[in-house]
N, CA, C and O atoms as CSV, one atom per row, in Angstrom:
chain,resi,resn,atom,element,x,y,z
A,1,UNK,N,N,-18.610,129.330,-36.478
A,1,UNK,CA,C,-19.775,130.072,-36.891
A,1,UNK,C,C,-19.372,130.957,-38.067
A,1,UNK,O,O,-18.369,131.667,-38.141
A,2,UNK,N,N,-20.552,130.747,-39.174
A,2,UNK,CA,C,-19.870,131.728,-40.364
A,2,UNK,C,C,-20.783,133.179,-40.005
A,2,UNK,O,O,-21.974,133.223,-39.695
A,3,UNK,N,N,-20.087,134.018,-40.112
A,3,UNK,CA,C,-21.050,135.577,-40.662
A,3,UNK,C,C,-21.078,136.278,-41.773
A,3,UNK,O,O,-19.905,136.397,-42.128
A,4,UNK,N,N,-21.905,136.906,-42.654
A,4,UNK,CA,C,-21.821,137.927,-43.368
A,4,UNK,C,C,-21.646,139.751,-42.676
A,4,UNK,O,O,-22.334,140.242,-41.781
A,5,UNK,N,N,-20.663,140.337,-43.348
A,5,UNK,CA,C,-20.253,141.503,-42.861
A,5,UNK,C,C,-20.908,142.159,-43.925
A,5,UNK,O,O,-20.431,141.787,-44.998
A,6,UNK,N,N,-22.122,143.272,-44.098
A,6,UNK,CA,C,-22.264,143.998,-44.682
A,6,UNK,C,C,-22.183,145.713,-44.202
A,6,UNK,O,O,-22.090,145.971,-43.002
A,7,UNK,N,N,-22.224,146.745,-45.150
A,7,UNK,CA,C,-21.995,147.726,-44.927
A,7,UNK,C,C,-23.454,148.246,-44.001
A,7,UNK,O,O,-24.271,147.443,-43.551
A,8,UNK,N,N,-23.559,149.847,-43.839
A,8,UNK,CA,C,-25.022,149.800,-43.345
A,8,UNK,C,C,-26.169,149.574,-43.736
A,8,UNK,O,O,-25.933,148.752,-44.621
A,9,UNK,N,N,-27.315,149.712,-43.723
A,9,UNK,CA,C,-28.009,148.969,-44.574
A,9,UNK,C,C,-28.299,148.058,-45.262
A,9,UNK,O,O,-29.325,147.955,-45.934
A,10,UNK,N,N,-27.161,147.065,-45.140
A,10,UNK,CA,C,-27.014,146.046,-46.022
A,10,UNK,C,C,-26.786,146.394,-47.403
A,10,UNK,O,O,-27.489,145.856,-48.259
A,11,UNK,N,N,-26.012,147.114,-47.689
A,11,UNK,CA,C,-26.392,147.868,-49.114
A,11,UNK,C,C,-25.326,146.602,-49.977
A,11,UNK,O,O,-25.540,146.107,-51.084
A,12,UNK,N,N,-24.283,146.352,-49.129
A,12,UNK,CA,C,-22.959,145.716,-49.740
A,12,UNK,C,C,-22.377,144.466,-48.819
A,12,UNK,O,O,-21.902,144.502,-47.683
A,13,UNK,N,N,-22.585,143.349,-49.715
A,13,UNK,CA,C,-21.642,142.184,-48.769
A,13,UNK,C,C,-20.238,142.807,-48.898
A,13,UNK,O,O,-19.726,143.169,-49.958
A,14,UNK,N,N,-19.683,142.881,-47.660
A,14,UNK,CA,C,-18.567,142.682,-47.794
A,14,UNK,C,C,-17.499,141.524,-47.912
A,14,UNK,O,O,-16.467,141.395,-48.572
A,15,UNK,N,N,-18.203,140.699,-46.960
A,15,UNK,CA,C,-17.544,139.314,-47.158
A,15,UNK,C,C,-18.218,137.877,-45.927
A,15,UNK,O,O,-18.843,138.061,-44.882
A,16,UNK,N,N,-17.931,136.949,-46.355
A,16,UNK,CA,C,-18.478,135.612,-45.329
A,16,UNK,C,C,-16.934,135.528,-44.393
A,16,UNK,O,O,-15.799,135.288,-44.806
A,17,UNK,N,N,-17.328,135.770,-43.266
A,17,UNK,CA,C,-15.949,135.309,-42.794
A,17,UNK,C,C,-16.282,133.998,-41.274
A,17,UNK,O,O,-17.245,134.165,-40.525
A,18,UNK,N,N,-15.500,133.051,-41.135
A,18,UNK,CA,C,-15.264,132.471,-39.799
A,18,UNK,C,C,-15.246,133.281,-38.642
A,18,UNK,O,O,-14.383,134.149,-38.509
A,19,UNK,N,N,-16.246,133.047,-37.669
A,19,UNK,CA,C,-16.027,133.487,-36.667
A,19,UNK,C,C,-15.557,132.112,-34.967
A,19,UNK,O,O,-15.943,131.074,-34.429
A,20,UNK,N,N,-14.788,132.907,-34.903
A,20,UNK,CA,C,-14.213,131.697,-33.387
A,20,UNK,C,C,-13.815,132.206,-32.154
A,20,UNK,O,O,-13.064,133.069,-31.699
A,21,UNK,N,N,-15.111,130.791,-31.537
A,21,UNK,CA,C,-14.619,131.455,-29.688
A,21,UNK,C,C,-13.453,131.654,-29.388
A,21,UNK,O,O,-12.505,131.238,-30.054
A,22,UNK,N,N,-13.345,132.420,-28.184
A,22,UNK,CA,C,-12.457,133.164,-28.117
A,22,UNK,C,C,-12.255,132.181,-26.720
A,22,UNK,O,O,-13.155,131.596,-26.116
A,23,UNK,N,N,-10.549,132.189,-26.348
A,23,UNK,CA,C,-10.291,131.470,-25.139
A,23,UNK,C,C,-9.925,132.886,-24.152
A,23,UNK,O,O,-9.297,133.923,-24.368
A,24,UNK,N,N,-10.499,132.458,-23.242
A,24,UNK,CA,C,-10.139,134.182,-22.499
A,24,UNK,C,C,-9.884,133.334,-20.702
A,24,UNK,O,O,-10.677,132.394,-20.751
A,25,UNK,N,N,-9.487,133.305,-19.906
A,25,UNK,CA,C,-9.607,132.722,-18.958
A,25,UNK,C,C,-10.812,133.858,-18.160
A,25,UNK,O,O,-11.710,133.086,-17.825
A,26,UNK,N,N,-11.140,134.975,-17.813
A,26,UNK,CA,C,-11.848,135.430,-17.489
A,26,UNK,C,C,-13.196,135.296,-17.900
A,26,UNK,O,O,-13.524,135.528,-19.064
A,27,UNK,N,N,-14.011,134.935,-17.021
A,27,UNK,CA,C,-15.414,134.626,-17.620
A,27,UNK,C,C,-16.126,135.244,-18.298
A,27,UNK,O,O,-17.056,134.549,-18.707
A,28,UNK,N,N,-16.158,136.590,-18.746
A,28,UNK,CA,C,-16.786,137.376,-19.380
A,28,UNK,C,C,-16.355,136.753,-21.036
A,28,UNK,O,O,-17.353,136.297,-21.595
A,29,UNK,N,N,-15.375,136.685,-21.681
A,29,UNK,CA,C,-15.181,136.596,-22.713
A,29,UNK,C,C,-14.837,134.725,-22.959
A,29,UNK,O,O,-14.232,134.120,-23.843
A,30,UNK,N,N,-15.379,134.385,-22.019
A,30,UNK,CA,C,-15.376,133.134,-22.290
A,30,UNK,C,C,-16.723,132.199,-23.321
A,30,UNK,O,O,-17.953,132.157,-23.335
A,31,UNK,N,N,-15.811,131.690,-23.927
A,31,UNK,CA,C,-16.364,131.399,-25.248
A,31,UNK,C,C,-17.079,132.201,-26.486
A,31,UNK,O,O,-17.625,131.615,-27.421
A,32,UNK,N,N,-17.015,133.323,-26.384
A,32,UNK,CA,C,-17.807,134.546,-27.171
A,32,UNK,C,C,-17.690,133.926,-28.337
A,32,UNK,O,O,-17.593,132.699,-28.306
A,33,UNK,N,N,-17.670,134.718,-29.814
A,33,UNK,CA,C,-17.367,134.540,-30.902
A,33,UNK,C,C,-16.939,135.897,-31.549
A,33,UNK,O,O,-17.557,136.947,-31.726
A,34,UNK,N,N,-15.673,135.509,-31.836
A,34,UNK,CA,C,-14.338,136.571,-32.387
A,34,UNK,C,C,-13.890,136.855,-33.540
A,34,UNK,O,O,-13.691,135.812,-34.163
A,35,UNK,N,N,-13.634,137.767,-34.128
A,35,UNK,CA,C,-13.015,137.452,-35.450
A,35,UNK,C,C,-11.392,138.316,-35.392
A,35,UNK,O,O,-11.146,139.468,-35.033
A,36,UNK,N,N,-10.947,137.790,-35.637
A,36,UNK,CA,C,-9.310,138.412,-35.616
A,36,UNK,C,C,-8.876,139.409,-35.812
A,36,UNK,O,O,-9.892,140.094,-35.692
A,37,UNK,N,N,-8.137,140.054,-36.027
A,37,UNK,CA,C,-6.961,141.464,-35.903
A,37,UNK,C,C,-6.930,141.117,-37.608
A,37,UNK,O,O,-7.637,141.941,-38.187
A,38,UNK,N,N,-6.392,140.263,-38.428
A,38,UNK,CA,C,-5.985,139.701,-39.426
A,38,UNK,C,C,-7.336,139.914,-40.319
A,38,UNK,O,O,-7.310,140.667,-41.292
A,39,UNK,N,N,-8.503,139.218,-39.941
A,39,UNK,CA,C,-9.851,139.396,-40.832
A,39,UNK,C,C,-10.497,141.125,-40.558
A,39,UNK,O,O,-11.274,141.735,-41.292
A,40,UNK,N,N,-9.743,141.693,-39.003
A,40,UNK,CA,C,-10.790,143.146,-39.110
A,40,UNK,C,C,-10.124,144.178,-39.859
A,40,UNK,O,O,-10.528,145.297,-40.173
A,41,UNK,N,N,-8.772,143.468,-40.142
A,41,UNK,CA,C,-7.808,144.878,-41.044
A,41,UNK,C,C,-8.419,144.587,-42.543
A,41,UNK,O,O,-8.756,145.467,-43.335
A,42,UNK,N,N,-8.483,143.366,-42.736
A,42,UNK,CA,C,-9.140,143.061,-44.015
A,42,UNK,C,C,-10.195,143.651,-44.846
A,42,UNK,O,O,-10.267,144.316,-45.880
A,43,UNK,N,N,-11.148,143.033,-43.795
A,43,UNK,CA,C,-12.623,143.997,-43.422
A,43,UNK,C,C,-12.757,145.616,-43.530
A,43,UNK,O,O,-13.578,146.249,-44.194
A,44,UNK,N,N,-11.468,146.226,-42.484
A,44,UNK,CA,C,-11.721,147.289,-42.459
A,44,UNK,C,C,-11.159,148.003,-44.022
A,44,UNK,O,O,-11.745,148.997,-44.451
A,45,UNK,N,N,-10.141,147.472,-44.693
A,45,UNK,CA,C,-9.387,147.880,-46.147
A,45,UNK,C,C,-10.470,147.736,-46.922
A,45,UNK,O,O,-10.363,148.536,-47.851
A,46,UNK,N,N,-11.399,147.155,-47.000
A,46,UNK,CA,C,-12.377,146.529,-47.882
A,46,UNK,C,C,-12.839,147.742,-47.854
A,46,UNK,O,O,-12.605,148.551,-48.752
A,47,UNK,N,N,-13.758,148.076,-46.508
A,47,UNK,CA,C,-14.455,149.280,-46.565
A,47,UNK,C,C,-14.229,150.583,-47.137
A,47,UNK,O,O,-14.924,151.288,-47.868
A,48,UNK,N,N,-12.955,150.746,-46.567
A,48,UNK,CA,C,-11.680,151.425,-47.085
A,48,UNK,C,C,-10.731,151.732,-47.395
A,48,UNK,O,O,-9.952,152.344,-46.664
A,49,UNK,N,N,-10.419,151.290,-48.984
A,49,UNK,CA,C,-9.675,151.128,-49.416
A,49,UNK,C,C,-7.908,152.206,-49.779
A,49,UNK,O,O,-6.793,151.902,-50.204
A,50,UNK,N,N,-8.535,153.417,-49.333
A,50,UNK,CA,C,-8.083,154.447,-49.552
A,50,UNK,C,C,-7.556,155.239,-48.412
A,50,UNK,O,O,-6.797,156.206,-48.478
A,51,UNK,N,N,-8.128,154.624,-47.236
A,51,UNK,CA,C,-7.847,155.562,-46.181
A,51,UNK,C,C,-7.681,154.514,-44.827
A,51,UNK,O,O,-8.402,153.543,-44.599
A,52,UNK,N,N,-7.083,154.760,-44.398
A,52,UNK,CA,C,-6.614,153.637,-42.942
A,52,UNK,C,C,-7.245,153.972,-41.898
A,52,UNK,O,O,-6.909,154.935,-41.209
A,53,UNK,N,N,-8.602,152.946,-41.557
A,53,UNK,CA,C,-9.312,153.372,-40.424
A,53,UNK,C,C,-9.054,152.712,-39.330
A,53,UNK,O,O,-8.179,151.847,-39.362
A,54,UNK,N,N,-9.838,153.013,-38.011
A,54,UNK,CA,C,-9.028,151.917,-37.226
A,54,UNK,C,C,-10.613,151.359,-36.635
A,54,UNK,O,O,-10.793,150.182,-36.324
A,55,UNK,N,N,-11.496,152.224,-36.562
A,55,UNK,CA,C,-12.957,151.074,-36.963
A,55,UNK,C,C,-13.906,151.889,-37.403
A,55,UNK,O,O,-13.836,153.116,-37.480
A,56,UNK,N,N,-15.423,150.713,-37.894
A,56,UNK,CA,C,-16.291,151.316,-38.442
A,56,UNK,C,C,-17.368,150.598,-38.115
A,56,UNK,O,O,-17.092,149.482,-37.676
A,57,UNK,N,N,-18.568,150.877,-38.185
A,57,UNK,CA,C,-20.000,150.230,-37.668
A,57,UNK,C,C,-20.309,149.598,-39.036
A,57,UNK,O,O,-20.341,150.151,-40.136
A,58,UNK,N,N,-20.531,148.295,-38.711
A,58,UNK,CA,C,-21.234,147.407,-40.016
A,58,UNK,C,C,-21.972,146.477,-39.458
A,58,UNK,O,O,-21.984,146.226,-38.253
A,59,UNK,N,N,-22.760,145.808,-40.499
A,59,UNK,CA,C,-23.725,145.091,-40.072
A,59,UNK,C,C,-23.301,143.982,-40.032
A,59,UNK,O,O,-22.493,143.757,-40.933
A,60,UNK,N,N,-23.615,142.646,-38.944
A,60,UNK,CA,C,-23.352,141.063,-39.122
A,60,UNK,C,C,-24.290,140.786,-38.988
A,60,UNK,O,O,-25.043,141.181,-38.098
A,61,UNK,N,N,-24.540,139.959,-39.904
A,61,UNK,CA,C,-25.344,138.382,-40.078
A,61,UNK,C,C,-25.026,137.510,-39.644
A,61,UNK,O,O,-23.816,137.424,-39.856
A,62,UNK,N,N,-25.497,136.395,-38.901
A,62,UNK,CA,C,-25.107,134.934,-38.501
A,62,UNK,C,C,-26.152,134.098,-39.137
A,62,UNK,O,O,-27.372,133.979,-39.019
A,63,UNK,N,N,-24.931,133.399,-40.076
A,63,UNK,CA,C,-25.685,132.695,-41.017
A,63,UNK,C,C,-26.523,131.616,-40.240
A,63,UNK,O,O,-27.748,131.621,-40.365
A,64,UNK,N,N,-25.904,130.700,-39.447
A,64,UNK,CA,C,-26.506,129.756,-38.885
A,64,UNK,C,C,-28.050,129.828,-38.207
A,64,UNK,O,O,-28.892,128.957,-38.427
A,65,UNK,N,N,-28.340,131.251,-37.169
A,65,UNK,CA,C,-29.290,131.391,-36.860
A,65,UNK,C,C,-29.982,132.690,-37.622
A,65,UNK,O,O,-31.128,132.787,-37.183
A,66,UNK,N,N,-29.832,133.266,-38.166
A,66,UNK,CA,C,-30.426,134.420,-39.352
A,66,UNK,C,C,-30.486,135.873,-38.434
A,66,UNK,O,O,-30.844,136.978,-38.842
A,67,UNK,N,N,-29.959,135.454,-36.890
A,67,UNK,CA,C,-29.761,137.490,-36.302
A,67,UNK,C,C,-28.598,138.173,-37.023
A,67,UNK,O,O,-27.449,137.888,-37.363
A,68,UNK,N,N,-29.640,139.456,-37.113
A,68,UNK,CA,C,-28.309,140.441,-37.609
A,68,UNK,C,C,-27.907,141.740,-36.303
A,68,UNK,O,O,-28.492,142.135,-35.294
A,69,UNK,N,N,-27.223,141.923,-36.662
A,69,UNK,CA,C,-27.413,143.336,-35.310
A,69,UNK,C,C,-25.945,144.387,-36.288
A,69,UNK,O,O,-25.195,144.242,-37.253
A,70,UNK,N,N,-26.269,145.417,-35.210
A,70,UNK,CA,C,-24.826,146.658,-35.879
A,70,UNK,C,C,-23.829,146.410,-35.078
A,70,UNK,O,O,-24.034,146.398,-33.864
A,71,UNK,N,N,-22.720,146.197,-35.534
A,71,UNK,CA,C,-21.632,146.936,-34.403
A,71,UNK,C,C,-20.408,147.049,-34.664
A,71,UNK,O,O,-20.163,146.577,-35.774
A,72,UNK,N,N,-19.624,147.414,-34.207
A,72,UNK,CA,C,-18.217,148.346,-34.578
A,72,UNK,C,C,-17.262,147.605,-34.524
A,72,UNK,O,O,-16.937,147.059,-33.470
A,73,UNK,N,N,-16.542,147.418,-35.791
A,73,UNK,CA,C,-15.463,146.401,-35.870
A,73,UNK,C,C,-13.899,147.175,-35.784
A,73,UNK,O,O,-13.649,147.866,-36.771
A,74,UNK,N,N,-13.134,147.143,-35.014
A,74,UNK,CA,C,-11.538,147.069,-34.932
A,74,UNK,C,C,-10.423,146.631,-35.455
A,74,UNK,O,O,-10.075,145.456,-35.575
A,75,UNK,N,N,-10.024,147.305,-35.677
A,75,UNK,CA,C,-8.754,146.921,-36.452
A,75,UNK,C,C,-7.703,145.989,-35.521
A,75,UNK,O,O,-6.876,145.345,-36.166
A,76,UNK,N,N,-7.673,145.874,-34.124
A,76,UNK,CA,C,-7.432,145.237,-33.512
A,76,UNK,C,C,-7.688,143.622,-33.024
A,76,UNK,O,O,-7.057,142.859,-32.292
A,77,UNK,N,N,-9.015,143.500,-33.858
A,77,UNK,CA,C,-9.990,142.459,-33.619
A,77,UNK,C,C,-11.142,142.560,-32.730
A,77,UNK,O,O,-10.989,143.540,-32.001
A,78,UNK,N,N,-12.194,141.966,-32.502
A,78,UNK,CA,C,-13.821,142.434,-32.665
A,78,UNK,C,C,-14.159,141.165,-31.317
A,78,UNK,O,O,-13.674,140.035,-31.263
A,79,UNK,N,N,-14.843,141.616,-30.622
A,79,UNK,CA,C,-15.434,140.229,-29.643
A,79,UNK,C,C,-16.954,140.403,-30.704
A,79,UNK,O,O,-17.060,141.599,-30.977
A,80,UNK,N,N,-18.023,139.643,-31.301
A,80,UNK,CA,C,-19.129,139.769,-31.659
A,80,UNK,C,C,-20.343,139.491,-30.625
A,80,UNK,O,O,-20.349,138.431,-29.998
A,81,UNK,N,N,-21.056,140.152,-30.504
A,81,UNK,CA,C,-22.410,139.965,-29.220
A,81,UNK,C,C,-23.314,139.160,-30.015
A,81,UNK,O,O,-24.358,139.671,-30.421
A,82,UNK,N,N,-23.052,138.063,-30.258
A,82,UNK,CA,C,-24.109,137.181,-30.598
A,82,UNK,C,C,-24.541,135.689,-29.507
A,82,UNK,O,O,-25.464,134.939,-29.824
């Protein structure tokens, strides 16, 4: 699944990134859609470039079906509620 990460409002793409289920043996996080430790440090440098955050609320898009919703991405990596 691809998403767009924009800032609030949509004011700013930040970027299209891959998102992928996640293998979790516990059923809750089974099959979700994830984006990595690797793409949220990315993400998060993007935002801020200057200062080392460890998360921030932005907007996703899912390109495939057109929902957007808010929510708080990690520098650790992100489960997405879509």
């Amino acid at each position: 699944m691809k998403v767009n990460v924009y800032t609030i409002g949509k004011k700013r793409l930040i970027g299209t990134y891959d998102a992928r289920n996640a293998y979790d043996s516990s059923f809750y996080f089974r099959n979700m859609p994830t984006l990595s430790a690797k793409k949220c440090r990315e993400i998060l440098d993007t935002v801020s470039p200057n200062y080392k955050i460890n998360s921030q609320t932005l907007v996703f898009e899912n390109i495939e079906t057109g929902y957007t919703g808010v929510q708080e991405v990690h520098r650790g990596g992100t489960i997405l509620n879509f």
